[in-house]
C-alpha positions in Angstrom: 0.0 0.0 0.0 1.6 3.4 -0.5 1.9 6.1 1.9 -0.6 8.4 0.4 -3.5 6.1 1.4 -2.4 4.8 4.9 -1.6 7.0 8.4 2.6 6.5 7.6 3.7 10.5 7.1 4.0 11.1 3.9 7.4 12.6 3.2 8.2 12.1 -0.3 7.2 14.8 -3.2 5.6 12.6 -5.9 3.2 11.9 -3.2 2.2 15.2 -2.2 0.0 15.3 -5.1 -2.0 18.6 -3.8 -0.4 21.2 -5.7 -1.6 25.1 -4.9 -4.1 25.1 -7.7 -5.7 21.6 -6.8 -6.1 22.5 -3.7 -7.6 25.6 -3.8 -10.4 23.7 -6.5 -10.3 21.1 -3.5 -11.8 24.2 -1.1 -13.8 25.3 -3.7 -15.5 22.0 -4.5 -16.2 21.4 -0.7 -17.5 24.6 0.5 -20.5 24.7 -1.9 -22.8 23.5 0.7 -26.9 23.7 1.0 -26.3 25.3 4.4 -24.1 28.2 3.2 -27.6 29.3 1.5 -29.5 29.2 5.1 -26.3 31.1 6.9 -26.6 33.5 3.7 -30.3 34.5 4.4 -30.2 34.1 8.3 -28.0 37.9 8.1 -30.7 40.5 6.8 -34.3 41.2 6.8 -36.8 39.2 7.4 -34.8 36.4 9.4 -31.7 38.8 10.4 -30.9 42.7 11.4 -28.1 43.2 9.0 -28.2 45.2 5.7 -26.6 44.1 2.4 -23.4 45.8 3.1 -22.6 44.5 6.6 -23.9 41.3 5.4 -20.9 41.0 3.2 -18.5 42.6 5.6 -19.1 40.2 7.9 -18.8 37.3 5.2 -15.3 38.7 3.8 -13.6 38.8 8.0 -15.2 35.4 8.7 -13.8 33.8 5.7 -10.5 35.4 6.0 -10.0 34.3 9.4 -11.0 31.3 8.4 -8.9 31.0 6.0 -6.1 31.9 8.5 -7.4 29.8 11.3 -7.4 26.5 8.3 -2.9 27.3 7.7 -3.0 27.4 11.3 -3.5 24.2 12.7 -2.9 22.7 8.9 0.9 23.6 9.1 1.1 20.5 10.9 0.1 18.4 8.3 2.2 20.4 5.9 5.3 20.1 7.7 5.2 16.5 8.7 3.2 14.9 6.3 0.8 13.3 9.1 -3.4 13.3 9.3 -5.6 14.5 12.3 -5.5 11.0 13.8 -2.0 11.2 14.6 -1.5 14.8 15.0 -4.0 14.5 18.3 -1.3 11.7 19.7 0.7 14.4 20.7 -1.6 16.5 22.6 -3.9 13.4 23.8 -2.2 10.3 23.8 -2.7 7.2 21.4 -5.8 6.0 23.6 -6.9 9.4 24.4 -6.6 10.5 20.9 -10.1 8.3 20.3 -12.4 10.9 22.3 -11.8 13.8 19.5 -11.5 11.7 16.3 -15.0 10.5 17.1 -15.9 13.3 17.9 -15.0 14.9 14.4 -16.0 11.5 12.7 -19.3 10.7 13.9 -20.9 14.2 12.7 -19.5 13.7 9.6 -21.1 10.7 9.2 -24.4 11.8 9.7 -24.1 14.2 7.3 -22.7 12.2 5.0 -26.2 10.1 4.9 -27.8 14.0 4.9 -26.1 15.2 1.6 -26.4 11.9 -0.5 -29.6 12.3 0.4 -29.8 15.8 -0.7 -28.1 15.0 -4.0 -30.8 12.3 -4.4 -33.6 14.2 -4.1 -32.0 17.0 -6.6 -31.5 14.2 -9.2 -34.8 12.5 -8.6 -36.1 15.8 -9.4 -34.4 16.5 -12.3 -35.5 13.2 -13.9 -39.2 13.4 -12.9 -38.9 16.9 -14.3 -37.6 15.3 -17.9 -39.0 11.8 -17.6 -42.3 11.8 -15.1 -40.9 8.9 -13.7 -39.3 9.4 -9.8 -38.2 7.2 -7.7 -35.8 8.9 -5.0 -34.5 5.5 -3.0 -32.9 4.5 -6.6 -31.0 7.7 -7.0 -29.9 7.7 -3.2 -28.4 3.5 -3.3 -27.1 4.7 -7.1 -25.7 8.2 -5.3 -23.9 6.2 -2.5 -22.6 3.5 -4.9 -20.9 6.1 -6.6 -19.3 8.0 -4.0 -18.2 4.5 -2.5 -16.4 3.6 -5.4 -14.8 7.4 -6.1 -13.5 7.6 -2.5 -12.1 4.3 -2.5 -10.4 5.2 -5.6 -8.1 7.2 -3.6 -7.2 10.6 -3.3 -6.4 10.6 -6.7 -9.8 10.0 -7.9 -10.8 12.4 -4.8 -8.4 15.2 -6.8 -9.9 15.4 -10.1 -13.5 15.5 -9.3 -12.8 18.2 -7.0 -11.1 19.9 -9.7 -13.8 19.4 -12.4 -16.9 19.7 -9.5 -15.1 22.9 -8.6 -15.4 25.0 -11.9 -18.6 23.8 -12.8 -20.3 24.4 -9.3 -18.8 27.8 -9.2 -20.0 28.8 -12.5 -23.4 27.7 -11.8 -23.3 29.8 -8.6 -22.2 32.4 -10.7 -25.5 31.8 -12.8 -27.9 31.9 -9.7 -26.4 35.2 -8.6 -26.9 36.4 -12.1 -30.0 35.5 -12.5 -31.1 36.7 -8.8 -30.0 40.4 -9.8 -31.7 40.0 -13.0 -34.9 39.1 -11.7 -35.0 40.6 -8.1 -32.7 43.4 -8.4 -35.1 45.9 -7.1 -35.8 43.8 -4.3 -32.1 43.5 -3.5 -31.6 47.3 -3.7 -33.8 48.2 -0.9 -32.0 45.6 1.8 -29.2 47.9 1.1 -30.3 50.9 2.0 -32.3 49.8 5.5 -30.2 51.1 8.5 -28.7 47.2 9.5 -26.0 47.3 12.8 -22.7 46.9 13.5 -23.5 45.9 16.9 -24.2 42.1 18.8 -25.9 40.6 15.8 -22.9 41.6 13.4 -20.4 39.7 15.7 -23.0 37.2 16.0 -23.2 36.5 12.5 -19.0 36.4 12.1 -19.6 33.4 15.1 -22.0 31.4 13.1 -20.0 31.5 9.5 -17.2 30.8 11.4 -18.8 27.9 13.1 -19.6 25.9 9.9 -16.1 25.2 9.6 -15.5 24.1 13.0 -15.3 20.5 12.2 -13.1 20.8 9.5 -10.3 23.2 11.8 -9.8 19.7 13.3 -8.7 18.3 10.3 -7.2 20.0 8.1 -4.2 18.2 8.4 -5.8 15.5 6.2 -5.7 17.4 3.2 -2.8 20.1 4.0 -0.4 16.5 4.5 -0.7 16.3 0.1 0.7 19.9 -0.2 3.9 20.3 -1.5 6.5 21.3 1.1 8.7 23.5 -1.5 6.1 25.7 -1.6 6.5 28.9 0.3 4.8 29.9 3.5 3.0 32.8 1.5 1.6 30.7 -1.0 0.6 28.3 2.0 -1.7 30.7 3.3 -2.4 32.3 0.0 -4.1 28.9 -1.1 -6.0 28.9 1.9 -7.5 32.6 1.4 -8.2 32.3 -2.4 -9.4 28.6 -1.5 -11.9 29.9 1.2 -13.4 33.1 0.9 -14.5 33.1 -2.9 -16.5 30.3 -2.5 -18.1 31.2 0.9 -18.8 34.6 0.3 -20.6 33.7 -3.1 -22.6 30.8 -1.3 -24.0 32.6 1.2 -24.6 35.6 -1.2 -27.0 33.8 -3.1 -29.5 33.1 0.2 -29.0 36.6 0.9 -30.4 37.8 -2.1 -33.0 34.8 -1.9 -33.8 36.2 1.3 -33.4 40.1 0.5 -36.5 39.0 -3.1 -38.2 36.9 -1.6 -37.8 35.9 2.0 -36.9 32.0 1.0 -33.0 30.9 1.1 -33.1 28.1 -0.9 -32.4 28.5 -4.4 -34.1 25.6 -5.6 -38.0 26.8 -3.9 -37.1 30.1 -5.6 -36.5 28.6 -8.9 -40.1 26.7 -8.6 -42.1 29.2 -7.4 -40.7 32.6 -9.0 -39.2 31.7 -12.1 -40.9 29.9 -14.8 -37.4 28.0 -16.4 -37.0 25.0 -16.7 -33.1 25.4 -17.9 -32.7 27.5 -15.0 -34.0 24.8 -12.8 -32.2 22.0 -14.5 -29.0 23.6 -14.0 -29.0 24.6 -10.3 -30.2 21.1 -9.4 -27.1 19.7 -11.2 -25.0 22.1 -9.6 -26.7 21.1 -5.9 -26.5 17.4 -6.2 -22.6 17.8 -7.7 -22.0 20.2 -4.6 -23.0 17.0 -2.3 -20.3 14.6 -3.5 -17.5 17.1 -3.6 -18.4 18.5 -0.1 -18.8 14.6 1.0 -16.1 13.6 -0.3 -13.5 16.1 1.5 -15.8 17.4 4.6 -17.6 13.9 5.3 -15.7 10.9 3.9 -12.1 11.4 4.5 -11.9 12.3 7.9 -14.3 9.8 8.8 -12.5 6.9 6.5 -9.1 7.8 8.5 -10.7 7.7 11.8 -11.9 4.4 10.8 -8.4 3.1 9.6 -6.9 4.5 12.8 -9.3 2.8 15.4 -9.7 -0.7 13.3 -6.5 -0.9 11.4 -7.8 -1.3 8.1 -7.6 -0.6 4.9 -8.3 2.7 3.2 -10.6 1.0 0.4 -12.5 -1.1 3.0 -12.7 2.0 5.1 -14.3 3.7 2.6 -16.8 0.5 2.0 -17.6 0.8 5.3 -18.2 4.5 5.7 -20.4 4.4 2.9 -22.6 1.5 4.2 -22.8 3.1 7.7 -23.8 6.6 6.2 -26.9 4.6 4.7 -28.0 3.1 8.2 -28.0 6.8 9.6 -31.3 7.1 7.9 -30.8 10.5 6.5 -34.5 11.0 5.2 -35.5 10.8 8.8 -33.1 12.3 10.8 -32.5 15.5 8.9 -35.9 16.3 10.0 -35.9 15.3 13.4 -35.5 17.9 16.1 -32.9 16.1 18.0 -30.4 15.8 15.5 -29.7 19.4 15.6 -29.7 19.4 19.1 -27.0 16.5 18.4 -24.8 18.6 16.3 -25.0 21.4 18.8 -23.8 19.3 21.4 -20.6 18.0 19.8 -19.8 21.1 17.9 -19.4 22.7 21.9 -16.6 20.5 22.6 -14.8 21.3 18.4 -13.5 24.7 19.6 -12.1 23.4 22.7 -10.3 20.5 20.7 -8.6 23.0 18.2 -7.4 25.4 21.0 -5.9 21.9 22.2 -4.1 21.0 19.2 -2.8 24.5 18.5 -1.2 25.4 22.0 0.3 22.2 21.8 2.0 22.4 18.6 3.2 25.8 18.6 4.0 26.3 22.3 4.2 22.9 23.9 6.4 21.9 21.1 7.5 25.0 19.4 5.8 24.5 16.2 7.9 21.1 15.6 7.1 17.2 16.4 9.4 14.8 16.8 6.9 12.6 13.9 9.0 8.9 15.4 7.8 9.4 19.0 4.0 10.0 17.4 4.4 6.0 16.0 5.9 4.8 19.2 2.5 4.4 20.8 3.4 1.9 23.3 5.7 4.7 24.6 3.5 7.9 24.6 2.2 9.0 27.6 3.2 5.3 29.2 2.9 7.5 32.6 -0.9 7.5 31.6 -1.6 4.4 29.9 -1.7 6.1 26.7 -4.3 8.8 28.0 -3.2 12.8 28.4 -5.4 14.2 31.2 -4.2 17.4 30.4 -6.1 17.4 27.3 -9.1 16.3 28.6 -9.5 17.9 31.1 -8.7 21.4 29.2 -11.5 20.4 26.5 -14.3 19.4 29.7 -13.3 23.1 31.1 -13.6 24.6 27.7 -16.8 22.8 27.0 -18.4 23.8 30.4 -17.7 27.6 29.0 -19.1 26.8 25.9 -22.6 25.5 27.1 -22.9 29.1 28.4 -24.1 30.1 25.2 -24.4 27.7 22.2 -24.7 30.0 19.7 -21.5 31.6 20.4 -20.1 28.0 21.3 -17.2 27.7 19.4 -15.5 30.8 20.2 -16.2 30.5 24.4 -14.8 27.3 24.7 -11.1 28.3 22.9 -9.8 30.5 25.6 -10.5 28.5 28.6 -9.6 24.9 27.3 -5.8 26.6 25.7 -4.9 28.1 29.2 -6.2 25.1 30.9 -4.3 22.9 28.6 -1.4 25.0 28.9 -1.0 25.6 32.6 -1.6 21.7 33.0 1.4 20.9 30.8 3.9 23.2 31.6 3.7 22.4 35.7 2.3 18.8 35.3 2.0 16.3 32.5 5.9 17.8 31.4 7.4 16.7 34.6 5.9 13.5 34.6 6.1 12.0 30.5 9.4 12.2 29.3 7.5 12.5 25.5 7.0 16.5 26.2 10.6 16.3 27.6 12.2 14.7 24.4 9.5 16.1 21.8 11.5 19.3 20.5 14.2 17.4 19.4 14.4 17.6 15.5 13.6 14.5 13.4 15.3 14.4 10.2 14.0 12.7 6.6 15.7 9.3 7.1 14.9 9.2 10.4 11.4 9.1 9.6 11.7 7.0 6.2 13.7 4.3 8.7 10.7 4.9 11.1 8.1 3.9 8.3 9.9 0.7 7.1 10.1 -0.3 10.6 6.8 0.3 11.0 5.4 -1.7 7.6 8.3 -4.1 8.4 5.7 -5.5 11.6 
């Protein structure tokens, strides 16, 4: 098996087959998501206080610190070539590393069910639209076959449908906000000149756009491990920014101008019920039910199939087998209307902020923005003091979580603060005195070291 499509780091090049361009399309083709349209419309008049103008303020400094936030804890990945699941060994522990990659897995497995589901219903309308015939449990067991076999591919397969999913989606996005302007421009006009506020509900709605992506802080190291290491730093970041905030600015745009027309943010109840075209309608419900397997794909599938590989030592392909059937026991045409799911998602995204403000104090000031990637494969010998648990950690995300519950909609960002200092404090004056790992960890690990490390390890 090579190293791209196990947990090994991957150190060589040819492998790092994520170039800047591919992986900005990458971005592009996983942040066109249904949601975006909701977070869109949930800013101005009638569901929000803001007016067109601050709307989009708010959607360019939450993308770019998005963007930011994304090079942040994925120059990890970048640097040493390793995935989320290992990259939480060090500030965890191999046993302890379980609690967070579940807890970034299992979300994304439900939603996994929830988009193929999505894309099903798009295509089963697109065909009774053409045909008259419908059946939307054959297009949801032929959506999943499909995205079983394109994940298990690789991230190959993964790259180029991003790529091609990428420039079509955007250009139908493109269309919608075209064709929005065309038709509702006078509508649009007016929810620029109402007064708005720069006030709570601004800040509020920077929280919320920021939130979708809490998840996916976790692990960016997933994707960010196929970058190129001879790039430079500025093109690092740059790839992030140009990867990030065109997509989600023009996402959310369109349910703002849904919502500034008509008061309805999604596209597709637009299209029906306000313009008579059947082109029109065609087109945006190719463009949706694309958008749902290049967001799966990268959002849903592979940090779930790399959790799976990590906690059953399997394959990638059967992972992604798996995956796939599991998403289709989560009963996605029940659960996404069921109160309790979203109750569900609120719960686990309290404890996501307090996980990444884990992982970030511990690679850049635990271990001055370097691991030592052999000791990260020596699980037998990580945190032996703890029997492969680091307290610190979670007792810094319980204490960040606590802060969190305060208030959920602003979740993400209460529990950062608390669970970093926690974390920090607990390291510095306990867990380093006691596991010689944090002791030894800043030592520098050079390219043969880790090479010899990976024969080693496929050696056993």
């Amino acid at each position: 098996m090579t190293s791209h499509y196990s947990l090994l780091p991957i150190t060589k090049e040819k492998n790092r087959i994520l170039g800047p361009k591919a992986y900005i399309a990458m971005w592009w083709g996983d942040a066109i998501m249904v949601g975006s349209f909701m977070l869109g419309s949930s800013m101005i008049p009638p569901f929000g206080e803001l007016n067109l103008y601050q709307a989009f303020a708010a959607l360019i400094l939450a993308n770019l610190l998005a963007a930011l936030l994304f090079a942040l804890n994925g120059r990890v990945g970048w640097k040493h070539g390793i995935p989320m699941v290992v990259q939480l060994r060090s500030s965890f522990g191999p046993a302890g590393a379980k609690v967070p990659s579940l807890l970034r897995a299992v979300p994304a497995l439900f939603w996994y069910g929830v988009q193929t589901w999505l894309g099903a219903q798009a295509l089963n309308h697109i065909f009774l639209d053409i045909t008259g015939f419908g059946n939307v449990w054959i297009w949801f067991f032929s959506f999943q076959a499909l995205q079983i076999y394109l994940s298990a591919k690789g991230i190959k397969s993964i790259k180029w449908i991003e790529i091609v999913g990428a420039i079509i989606i955007m250009l139908g996005v493109i269309y919608m906000i075209f064709l929005f302007l065309s038709t509702f421009g006078f509508q649009v006009e007016k929810t620029a000149d109402i007064q708005g506020t720069w006030g709570i509900p601004f800040w509020l709605a920077m929280t919320v756009l920021l939130g979708q992506f809490s998840a996916l802080f976790l692990n960016v190291s997933d994707y960010t491990r196929y970058v190129p290491k001879k790039i430079s730093g500025k093109t690092f970041i740059g790839s992030h920014i140009i990867g990030i905030v065109p997509p989600m600015i023009l996402l959310p745009l369109v349910g703002v101008l849904g919502a500034a027309a008509v008061g309805i943010w999604n596209p597709v109840d637009i299209i029906s019920e306000y313009i008579s075209n059947f082109m029109a309608s065609l087109i945006i419900l190719l463009v949706i039910a694309l958008a749902q397997i290049t967001t799966n794909l990268v959002a849903n599938i592979t940090p779930t199939v790399f959790v799976a590989m990590d906690l059953f030592n399997i394959s990638w392909e059967k992972a992604c087998v798996i995956i796939g059937l599991l998403g289709v026991f989560t009963c996605p045409w029940w659960i996404m209307s069921a109160s309790y799911f979203t109750v569900f998602i609120s719960i686990v995204s309290a404890f996501l902020g307090p996980v990444f403000a884990v992982m970030v104090i511990d690679y850049y000031f635990i271990h001055k923005g370097h691991y030592n990637v052999e000791k990260l494969y020596e699980t037998a010998h990580l945190f032996s003091s703890f029997k492969g648990w680091n307290p610190a950690a979670i007792i810094a995300i319980t204490a960040g979580t606590a802060f969190s519950f305060i208030n959920v909609d602003l979740s993400w960002f209460l529990g950062l603060l608390p669970a970093g200092i926690v974390y920090l404090l607990l390291m510095k004056f306990w867990i380093g005195k006691k596991e010689k790992y944090v002791e030894d960890s800043i030592t520098s690990t050079s390219a043969q070291t880790v090479m010899r490390e990976k024969k080693e390890i496929q050696a056993n």
